[in-house]
N, C-alpha and C positions, 0 to 999 in steps of 0.2 A: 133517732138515727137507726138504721137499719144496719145489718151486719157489714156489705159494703159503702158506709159512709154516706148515705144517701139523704136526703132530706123527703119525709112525706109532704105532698103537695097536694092542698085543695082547689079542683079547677071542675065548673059544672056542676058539683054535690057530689063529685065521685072525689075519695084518697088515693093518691097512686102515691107508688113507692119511693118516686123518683120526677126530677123534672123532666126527663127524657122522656118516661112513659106518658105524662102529661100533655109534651108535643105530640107525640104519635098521635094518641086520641084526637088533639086537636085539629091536627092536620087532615086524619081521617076517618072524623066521627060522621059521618055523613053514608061510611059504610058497615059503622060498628052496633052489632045485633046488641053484643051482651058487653059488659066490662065486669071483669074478675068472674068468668065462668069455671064454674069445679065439675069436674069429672070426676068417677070412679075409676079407680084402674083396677082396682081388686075389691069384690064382694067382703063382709064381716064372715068369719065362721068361727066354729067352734069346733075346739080337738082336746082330748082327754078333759073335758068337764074344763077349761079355759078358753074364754072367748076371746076371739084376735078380731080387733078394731079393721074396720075396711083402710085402704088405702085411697086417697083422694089427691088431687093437685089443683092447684088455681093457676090457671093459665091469664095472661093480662086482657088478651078481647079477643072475643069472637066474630071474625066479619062474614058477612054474605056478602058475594058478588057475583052476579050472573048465575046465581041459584048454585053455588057451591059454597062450600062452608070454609073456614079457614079459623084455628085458633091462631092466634098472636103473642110469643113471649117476647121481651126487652131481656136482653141478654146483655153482662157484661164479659161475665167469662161463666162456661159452662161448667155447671159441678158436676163429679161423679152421681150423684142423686139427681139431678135435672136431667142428665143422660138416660140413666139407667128408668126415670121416669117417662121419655120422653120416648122411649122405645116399647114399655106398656102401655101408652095409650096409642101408639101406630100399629100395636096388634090388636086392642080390644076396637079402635073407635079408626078402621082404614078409609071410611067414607068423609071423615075430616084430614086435612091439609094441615099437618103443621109447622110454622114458619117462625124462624129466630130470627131476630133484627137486633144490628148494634147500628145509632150514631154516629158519624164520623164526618168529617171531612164537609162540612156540610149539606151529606145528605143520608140515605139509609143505607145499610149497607146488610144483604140477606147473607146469613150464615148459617153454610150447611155442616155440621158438627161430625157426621157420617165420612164424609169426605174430608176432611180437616182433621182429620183425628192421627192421621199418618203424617201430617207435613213435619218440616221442621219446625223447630225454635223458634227461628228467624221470621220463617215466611207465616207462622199463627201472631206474632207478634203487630207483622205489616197488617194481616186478616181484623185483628183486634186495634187497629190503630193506637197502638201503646207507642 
């Protein structure tokens, strides 16, 4: 089990997190370069003779379509560390696209987190199909 209650799921040879990320792929592995590609967001360095580990993120796929790139998370609810991630890689890497998607209703539903970040209660709830 993963921390939100998810079950891993083998489908293709690849693990996803979740059945939901599962479908995705499924539906549209046909434009999926990479599954589970990591990024750098931050270089390793070294300050006062102590080395700081680089920062990294796995993001769930990377697509190409019409020669633009696009990474791909499964989002249920955004953390402050998914945020706060997701805004160093739109400064380090701005020639990639990146897009959150939740599940709902039976079909995807793209969530922008930037703009969503001011709604109410109510209306992120409707946003998140809770």
């Amino acid at each position: 089990m993963t921390k939100y209650n998810s079950k891993k799921v083998v489908y293709d040879w690849y693990i996803f997190d979740s059945t939901i990320e599962s479908k995705y792929y499924s539906e549209f592995k046909d434009h999926i370069k990479k599954v589970h590609p990591r990024y750098e967001l931050q270089s390793k360095y070294e300050i006062r003779w102590q080395k700081i580990r680089s920062i990294e993120y796995e993001w769930d796929f990377l697509l190409e379509i019409d020669w633009n790139k696009y990474v791909v998370d499964i989002k249920w609810m955004a953390t402050s560390e998914a945020k706060l991630k997701r805004k160093m890689f739109m400064y380090k890497y701005p020639e990639i696209q990146l897009l959150w998607f939740v599940w709902c209703k039976k079909r995807w539903w793209r969530i922008d987190y930037f703009k969503n970040e001011k709604l109410k209660k109510e209306e992120k709830k409707y946003l998140l199909c809770k």
